[in-house]
C-alpha positions as CSV (number, residue, x, y, z in Angstrom):
1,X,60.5,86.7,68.2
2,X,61.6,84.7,65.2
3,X,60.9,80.7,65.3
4,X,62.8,78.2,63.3
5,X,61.6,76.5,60.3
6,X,62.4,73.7,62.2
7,X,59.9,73.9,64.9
8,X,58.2,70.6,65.1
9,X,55.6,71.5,68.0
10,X,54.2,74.1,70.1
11,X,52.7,73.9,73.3
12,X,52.0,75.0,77.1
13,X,53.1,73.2,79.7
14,X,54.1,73.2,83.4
15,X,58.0,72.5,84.7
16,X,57.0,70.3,87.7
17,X,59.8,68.9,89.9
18,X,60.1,65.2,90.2
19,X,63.1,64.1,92.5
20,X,66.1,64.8,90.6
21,X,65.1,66.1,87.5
22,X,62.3,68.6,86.4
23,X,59.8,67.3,83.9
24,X,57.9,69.1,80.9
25,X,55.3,66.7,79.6
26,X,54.5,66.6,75.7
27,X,51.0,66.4,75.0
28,X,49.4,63.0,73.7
29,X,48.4,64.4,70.4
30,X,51.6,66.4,69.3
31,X,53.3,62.5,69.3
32,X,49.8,60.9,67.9
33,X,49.1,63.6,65.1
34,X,52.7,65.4,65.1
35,X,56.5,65.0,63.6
36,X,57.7,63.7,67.1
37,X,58.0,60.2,68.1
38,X,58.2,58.5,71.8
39,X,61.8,57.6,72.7
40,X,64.0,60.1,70.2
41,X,65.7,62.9,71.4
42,X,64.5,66.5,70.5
43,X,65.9,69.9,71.3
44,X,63.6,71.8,73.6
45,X,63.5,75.5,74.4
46,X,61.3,76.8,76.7
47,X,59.8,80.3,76.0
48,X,58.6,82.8,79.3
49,X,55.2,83.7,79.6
50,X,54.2,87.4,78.3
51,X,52.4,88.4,81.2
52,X,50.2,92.1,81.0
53,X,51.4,94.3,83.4
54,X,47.6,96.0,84.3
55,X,45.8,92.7,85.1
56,X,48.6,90.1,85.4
57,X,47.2,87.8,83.3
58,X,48.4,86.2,79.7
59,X,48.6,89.3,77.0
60,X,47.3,86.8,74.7
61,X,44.8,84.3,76.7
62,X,42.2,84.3,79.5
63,X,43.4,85.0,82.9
64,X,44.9,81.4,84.4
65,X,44.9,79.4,80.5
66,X,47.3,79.2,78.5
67,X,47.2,80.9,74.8
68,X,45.8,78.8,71.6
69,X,48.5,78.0,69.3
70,X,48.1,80.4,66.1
71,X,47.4,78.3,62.9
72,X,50.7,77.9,61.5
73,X,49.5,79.0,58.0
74,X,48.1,82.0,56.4
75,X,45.4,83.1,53.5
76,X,47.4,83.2,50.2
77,X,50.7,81.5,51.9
78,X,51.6,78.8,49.2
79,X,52.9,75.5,50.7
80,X,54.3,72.5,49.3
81,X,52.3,69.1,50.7
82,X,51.8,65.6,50.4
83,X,48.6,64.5,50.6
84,X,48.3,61.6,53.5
85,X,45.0,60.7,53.6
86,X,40.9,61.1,52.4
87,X,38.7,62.9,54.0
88,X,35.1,61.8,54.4
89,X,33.7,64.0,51.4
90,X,36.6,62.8,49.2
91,X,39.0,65.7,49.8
92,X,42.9,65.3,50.1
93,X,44.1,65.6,53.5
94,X,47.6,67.0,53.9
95,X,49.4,67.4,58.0
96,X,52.0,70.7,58.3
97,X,53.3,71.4,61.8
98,X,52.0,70.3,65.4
99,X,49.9,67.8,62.9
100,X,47.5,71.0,61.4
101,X,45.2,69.9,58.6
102,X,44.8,71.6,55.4
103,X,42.5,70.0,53.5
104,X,42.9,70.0,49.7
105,X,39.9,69.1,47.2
106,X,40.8,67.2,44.3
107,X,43.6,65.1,45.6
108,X,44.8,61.8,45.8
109,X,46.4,60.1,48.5
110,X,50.1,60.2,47.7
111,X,50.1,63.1,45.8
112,X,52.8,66.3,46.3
113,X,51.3,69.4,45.3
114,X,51.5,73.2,45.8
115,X,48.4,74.7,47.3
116,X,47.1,78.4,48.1
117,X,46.1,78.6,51.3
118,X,42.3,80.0,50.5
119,X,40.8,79.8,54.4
120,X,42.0,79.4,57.4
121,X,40.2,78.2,60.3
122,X,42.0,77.5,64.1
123,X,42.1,73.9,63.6
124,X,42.7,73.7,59.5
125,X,42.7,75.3,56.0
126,X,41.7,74.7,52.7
127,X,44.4,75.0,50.3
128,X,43.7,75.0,46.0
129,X,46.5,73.1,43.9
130,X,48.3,75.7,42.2
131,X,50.7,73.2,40.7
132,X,50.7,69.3,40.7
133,X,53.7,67.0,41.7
134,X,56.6,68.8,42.4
């Protein structure tokens, strides 16, 4: 399946029927820590469970929970970031999609750089500058 660049989040998520309308809620932290915002409009498409045909369960997750979002980046993928924030060891902190961390030693807030992605972990990376302000 090929996902758009544009992608802003990824999630799992009941469709529940509420009177006349049937409602997908958006997790709290893809607003507090994503590229959405409360009240604007956003395109949604909804994407069928992959259920295994032998035990009826998720192909990709524990019978009965949903699958963990894959990080969205990859060892030696090179990504162009600005750095939002300071860690607490003095490192750059940089947000890609659904509001993943890649932390980047060296930086200042402000800065755009390139960075190497050199390890990835489920919930961030560490990337190197490769090249400063682009």
């Amino acid at each position: 399946m090929e996902i758009s660049d544009k992608l802003l989040c990824l999630f799992s998520a009941e469709v529940r029927a509420e009177e006349d309308n049937y409602v997908v809620e958006i997790p709290r932290r893809e607003v507090e820590t994503g590229e959405i915002e409360a009240g604007n409009t956003y395109r949604v498409a909804l994407i069928e469970r992959e259920i295994d045909a032998e035990t009826g369960s998720e192909s990709s997750g524990k019978a009965g929970t949903p699958p963990e979002p894959q990080p969205p980046v990859e060892i030696n993928e090179t990504r162009y970031v600005e750095i939002e924030d300071i860690g607490k060891q003095g490192d750059g902190i940089a947000r890609v999609e659904r509001g993943y961390v890649i932390i980047v030693p060296d930086a200042e807030v402000g800065e755009r750089v390139k960075v190497e992605i050199t390890e990835v972990k489920s919930n961030f990376a560490v990337g190197e500058i490769v090249e400063e302000s682009f």
